[in-house]
Chimera marker file (.cmm) of the C-alpha trace (Angstrom):
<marker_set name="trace">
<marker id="1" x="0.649" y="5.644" z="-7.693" r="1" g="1" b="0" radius="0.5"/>
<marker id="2" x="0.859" y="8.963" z="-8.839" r="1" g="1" b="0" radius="0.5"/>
<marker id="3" x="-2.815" y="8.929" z="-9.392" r="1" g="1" b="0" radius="0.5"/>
<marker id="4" x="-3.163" y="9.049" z="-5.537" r="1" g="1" b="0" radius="0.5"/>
<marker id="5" x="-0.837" y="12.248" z="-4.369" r="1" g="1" b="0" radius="0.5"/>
<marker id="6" x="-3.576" y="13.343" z="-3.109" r="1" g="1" b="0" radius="0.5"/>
<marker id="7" x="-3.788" y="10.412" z="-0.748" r="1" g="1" b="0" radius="0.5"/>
<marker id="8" x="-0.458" y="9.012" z="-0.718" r="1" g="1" b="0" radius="0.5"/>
<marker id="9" x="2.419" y="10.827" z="0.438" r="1" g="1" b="0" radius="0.5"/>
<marker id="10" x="6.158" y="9.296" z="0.155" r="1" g="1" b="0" radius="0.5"/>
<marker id="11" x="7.405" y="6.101" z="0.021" r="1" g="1" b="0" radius="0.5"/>
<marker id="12" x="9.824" y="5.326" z="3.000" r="1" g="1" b="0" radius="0.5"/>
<marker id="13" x="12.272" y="2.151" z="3.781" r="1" g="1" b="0" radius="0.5"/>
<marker id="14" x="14.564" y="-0.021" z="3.676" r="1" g="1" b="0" radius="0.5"/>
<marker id="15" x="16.054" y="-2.748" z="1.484" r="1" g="1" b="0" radius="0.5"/>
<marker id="16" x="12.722" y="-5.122" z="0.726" r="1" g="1" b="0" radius="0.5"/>
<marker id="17" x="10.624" y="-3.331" z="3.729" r="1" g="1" b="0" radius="0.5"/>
<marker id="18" x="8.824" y="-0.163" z="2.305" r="1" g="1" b="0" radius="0.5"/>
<marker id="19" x="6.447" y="2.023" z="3.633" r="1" g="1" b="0" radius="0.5"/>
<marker id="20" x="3.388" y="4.135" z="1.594" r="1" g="1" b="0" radius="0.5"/>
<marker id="21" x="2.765" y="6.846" z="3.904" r="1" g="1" b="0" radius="0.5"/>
<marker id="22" x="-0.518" y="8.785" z="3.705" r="1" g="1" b="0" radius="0.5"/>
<marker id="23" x="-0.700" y="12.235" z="4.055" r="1" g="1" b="0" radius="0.5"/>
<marker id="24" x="-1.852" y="13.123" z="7.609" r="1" g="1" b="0" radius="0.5"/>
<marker id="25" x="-4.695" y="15.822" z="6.304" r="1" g="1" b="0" radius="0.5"/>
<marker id="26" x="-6.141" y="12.212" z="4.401" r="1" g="1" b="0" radius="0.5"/>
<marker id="27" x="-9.158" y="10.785" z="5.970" r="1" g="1" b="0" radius="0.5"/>
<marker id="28" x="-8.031" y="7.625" z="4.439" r="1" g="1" b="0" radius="0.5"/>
<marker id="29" x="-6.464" y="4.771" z="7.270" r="1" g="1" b="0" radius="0.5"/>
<marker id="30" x="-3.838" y="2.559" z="6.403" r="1" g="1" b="0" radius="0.5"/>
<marker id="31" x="-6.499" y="-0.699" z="7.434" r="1" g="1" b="0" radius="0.5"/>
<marker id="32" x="-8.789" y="0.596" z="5.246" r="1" g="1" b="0" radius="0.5"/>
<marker id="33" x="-6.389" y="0.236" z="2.657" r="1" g="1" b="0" radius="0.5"/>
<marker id="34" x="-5.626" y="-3.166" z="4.301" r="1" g="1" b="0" radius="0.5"/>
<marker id="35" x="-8.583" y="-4.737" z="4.309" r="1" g="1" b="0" radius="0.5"/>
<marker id="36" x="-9.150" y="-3.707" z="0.687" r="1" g="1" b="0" radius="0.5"/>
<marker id="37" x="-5.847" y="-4.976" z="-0.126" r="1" g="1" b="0" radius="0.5"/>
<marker id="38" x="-6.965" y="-8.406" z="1.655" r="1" g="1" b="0" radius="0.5"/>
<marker id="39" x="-9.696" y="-8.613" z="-0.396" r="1" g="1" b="0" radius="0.5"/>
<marker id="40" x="-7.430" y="-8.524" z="-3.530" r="1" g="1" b="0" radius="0.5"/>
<marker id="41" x="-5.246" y="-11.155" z="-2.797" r="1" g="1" b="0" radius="0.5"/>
<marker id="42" x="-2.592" y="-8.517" z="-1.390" r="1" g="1" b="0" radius="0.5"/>
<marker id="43" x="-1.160" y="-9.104" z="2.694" r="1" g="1" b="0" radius="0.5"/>
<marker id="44" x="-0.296" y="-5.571" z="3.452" r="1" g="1" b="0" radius="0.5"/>
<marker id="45" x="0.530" y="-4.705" z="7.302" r="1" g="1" b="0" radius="0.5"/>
<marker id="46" x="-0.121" y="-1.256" z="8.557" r="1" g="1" b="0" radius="0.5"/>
<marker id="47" x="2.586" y="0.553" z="10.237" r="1" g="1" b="0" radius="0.5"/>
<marker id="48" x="0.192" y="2.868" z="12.378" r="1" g="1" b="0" radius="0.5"/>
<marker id="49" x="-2.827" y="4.753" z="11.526" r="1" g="1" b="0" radius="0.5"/>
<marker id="50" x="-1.385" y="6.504" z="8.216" r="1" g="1" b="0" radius="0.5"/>
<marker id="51" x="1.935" y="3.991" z="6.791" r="1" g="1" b="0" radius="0.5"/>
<marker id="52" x="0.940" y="0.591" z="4.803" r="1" g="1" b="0" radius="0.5"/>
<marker id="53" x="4.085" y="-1.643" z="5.518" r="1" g="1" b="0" radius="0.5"/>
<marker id="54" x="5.363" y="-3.717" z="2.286" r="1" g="1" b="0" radius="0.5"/>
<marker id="55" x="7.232" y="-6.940" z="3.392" r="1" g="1" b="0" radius="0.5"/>
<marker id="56" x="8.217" y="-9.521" z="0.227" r="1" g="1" b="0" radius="0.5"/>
<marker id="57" x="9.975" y="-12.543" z="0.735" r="1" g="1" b="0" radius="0.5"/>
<marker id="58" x="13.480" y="-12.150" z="-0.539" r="1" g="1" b="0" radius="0.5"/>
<marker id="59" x="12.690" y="-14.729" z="-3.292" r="1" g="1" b="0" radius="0.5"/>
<marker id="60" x="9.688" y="-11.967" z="-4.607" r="1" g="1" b="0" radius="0.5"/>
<marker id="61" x="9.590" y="-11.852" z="-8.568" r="1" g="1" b="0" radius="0.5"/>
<marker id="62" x="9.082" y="-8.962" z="-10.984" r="1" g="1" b="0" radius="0.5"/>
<marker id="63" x="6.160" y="-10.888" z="-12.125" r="1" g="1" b="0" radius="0.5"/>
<marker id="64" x="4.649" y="-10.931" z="-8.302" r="1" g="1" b="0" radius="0.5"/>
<marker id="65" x="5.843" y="-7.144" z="-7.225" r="1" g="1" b="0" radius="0.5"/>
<marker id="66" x="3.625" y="-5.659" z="-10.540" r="1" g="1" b="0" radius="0.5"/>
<marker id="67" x="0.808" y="-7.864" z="-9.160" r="1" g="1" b="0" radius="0.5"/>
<marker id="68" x="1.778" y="-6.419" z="-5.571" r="1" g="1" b="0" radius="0.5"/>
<marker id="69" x="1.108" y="-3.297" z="-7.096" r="1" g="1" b="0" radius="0.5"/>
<marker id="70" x="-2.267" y="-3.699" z="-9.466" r="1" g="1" b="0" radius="0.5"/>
<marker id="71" x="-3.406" y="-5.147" z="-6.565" r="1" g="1" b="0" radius="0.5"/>
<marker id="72" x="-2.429" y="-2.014" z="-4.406" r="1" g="1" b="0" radius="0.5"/>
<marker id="73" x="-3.930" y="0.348" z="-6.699" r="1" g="1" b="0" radius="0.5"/>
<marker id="74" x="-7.431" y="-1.762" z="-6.693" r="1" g="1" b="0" radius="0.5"/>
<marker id="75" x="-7.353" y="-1.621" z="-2.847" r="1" g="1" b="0" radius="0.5"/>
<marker id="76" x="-6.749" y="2.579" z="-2.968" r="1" g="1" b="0" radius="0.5"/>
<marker id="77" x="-9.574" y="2.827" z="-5.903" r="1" g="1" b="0" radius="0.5"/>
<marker id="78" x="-11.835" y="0.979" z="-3.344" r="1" g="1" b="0" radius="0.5"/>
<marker id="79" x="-11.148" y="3.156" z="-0.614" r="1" g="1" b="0" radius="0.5"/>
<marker id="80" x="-10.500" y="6.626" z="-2.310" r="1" g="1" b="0" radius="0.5"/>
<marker id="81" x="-13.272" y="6.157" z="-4.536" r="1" g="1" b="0" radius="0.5"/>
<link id1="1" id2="2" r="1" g="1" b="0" radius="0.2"/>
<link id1="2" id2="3" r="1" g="1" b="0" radius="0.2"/>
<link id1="3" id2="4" r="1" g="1" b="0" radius="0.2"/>
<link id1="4" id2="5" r="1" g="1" b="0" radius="0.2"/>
<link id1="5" id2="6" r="1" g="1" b="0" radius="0.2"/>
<link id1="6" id2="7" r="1" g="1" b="0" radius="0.2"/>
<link id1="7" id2="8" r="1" g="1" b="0" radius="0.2"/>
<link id1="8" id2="9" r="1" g="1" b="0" radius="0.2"/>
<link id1="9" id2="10" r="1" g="1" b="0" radius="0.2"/>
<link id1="10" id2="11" r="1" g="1" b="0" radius="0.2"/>
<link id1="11" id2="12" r="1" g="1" b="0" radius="0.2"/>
<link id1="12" id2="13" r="1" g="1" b="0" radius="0.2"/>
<link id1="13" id2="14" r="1" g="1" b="0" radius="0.2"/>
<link id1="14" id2="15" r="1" g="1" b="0" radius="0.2"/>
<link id1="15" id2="16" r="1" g="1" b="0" radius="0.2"/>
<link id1="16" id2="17" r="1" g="1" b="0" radius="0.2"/>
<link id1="17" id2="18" r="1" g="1" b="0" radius="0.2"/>
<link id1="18" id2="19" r="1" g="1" b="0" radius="0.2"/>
<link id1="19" id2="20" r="1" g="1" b="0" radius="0.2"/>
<link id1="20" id2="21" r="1" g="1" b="0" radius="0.2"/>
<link id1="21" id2="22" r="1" g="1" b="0" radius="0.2"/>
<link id1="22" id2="23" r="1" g="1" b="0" radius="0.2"/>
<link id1="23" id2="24" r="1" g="1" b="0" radius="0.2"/>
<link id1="24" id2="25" r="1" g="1" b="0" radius="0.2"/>
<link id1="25" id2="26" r="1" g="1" b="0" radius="0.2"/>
<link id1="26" id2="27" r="1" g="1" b="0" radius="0.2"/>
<link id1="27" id2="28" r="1" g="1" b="0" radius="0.2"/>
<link id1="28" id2="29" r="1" g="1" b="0" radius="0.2"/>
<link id1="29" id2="30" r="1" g="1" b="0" radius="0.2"/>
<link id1="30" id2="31" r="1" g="1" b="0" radius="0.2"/>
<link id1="31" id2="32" r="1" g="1" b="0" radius="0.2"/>
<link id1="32" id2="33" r="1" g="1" b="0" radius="0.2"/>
<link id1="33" id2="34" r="1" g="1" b="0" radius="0.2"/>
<link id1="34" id2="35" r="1" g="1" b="0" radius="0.2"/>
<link id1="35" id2="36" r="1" g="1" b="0" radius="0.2"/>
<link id1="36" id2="37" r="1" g="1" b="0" radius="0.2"/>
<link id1="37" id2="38" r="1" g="1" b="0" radius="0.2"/>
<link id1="38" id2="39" r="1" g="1" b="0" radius="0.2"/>
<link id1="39" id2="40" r="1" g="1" b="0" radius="0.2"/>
<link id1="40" id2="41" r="1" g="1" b="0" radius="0.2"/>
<link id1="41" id2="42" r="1" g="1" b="0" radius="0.2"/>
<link id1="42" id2="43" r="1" g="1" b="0" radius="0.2"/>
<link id1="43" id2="44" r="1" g="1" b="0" radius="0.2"/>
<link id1="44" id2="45" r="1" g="1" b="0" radius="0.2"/>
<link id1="45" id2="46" r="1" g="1" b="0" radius="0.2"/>
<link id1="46" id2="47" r="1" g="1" b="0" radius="0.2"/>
<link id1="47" id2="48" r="1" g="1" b="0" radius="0.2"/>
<link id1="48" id2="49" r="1" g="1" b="0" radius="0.2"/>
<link id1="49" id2="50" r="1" g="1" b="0" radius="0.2"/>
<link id1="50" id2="51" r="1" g="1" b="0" radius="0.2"/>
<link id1="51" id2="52" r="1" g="1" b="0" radius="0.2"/>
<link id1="52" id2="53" r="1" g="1" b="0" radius="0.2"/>
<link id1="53" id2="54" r="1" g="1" b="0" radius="0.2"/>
<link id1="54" id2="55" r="1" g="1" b="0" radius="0.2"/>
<link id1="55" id2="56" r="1" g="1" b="0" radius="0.2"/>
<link id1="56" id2="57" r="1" g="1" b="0" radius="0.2"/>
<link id1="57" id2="58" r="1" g="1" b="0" radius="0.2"/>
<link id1="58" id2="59" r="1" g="1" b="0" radius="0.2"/>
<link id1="59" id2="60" r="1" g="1" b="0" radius="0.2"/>
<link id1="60" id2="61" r="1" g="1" b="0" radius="0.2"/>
<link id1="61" id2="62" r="1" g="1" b="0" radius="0.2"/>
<link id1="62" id2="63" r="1" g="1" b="0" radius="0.2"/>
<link id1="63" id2="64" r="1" g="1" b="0" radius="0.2"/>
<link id1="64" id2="65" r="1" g="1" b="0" radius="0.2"/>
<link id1="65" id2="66" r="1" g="1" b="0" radius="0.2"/>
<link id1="66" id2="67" r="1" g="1" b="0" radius="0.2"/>
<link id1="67" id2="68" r="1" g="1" b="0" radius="0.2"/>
<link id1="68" id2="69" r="1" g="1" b="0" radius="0.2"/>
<link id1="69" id2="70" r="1" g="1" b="0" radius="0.2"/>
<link id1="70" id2="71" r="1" g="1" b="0" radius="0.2"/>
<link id1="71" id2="72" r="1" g="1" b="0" radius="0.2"/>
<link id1="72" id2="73" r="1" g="1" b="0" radius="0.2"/>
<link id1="73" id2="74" r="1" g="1" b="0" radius="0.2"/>
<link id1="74" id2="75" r="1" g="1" b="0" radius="0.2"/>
<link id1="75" id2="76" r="1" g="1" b="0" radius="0.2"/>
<link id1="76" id2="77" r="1" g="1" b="0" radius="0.2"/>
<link id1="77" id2="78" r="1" g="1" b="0" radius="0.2"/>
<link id1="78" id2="79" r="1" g="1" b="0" radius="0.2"/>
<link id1="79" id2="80" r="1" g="1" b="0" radius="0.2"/>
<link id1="80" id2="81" r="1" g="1" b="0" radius="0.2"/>
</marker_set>
């Protein structure tokens, strides 16, 4: 995600639960990054205006967190641009 630190500020949480925060000068919303996310295959839940929430099962593979992410980073080039 390091292509994004422009966008994307810190990753917050705890155990499973983790939050991608966006930097507050963005103009970039965490449902638009939702939505795009949706549209990838990807249920993301936004944690107010500027955090996208991650919540995996406990059972979540390697195999289905780097799809998680590919899937992430598709839903950010959609937005960002």
């Amino acid at each position: 995600m390091a292509d994004y630190s422009s966008v994307l500020d810190m990753v917050r949480g705890w155990g499973l639960i983790d939050g991608l925060v966006i930097r507050e000068e963005s103009e970039v919303t965490a449902i638009a990054i939702v939505k795009a996310a949706m549209d990838n295959g990807l249920l993301l839940v936004p944690a107010g205006p500027k955090v996208l929430r991650f919540v995996p099962p406990l059972i979540v593979t390697a195999e289905e967190i780097d799809q998680a992410l590919q899937a992430t980073r598709e839903a950010l080039a959609s937005v960002i641009g």
